[in-house]
C-alpha positions in Angstrom: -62.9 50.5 81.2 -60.4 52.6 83.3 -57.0 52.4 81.7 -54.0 53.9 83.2 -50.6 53.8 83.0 -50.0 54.3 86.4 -49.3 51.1 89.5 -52.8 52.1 90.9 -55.8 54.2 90.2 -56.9 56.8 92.9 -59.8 56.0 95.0 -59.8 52.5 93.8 -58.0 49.2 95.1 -57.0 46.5 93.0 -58.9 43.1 94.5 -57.3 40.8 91.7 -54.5 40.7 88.7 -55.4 38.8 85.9 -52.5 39.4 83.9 -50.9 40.7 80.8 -52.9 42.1 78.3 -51.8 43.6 74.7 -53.2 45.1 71.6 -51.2 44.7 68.4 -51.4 46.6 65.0 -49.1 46.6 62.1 -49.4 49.3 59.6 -48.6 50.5 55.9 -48.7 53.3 54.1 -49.7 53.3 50.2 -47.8 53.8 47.8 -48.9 57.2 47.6 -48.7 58.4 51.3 -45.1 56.7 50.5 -44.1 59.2 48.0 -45.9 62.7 49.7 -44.2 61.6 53.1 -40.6 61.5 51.1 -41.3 65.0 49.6 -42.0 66.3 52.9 -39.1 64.9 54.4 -36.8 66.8 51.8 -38.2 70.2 52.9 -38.5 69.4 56.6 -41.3 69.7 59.6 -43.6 67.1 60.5 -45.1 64.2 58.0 -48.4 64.2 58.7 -49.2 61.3 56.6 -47.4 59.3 59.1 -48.8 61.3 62.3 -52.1 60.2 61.5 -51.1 56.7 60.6 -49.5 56.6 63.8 -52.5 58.1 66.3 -54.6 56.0 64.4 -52.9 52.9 64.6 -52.5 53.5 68.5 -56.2 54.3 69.1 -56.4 50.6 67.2 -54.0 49.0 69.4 -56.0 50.4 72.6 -59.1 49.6 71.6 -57.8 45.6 71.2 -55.7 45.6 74.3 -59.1 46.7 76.2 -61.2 44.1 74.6 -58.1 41.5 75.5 -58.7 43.0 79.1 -62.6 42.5 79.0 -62.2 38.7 78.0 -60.2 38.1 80.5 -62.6 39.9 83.0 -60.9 43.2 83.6 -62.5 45.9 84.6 -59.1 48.4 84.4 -55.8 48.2 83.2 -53.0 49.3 84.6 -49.2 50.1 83.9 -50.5 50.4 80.4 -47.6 51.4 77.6 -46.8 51.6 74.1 -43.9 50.1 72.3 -43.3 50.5 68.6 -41.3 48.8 65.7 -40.2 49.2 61.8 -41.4 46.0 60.1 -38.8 46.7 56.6 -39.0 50.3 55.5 -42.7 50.5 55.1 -44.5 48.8 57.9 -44.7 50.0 61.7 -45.9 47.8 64.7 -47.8 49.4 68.0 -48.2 47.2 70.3 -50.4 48.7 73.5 -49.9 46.6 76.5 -51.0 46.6 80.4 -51.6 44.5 83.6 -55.6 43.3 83.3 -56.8 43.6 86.8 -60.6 43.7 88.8 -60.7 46.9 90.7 -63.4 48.1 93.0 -64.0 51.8 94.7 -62.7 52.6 97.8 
């Protein structure tokens, strides 16, 4: 499936939009990711606990927005973006979300 996060896809034409479609993933660290992301953070640079949390849990949202898409009979999605939350202090939401359309080659 073609996803973009563009209004159109080059070479193609949209022939129908079937609408919204989303992904959705909540995350939590351990306890223990907890505890070596807080002594990174007193030395600085980048946590990678949470950088892989983070990729992970947006390849995870992708993969569910597409099979959202494909339900609904998509072949691409377009205008596709990601929006993220804090859930308390130890839980973050992705949410990857798109329009579900039927495209075709030009």
């Amino acid at each position: 499936m073609l996803v973009a996060t563009t209004e159109s896809i080059a070479h193609y034409r949209t022939i129908r939009t079937l609408g919204q479609c989303f992904g959705v993933v909540v995350r939590s660290r351990g306890l223990g990711g907890n505890i070596m992301a807080g002594l990174r953070s007193i030395v600085g640079g980048e946590i990678k606990e949470y950088t892989e949390m983070l990729e992970e849990a947006r390849r995870h949202a992708v993969d569910r927005m597409v099979k959202n898409a494909t339900e609904m009979g998509a072949n691409a999605i377009v205008m596709m973006r990601f929006d993220s939350s804090e859930m308390g202090q130890t839980m973050s939401e992705i949410v990857a979300y798109g329009t579900a359309v039927i495209i075709e080659q030009e």
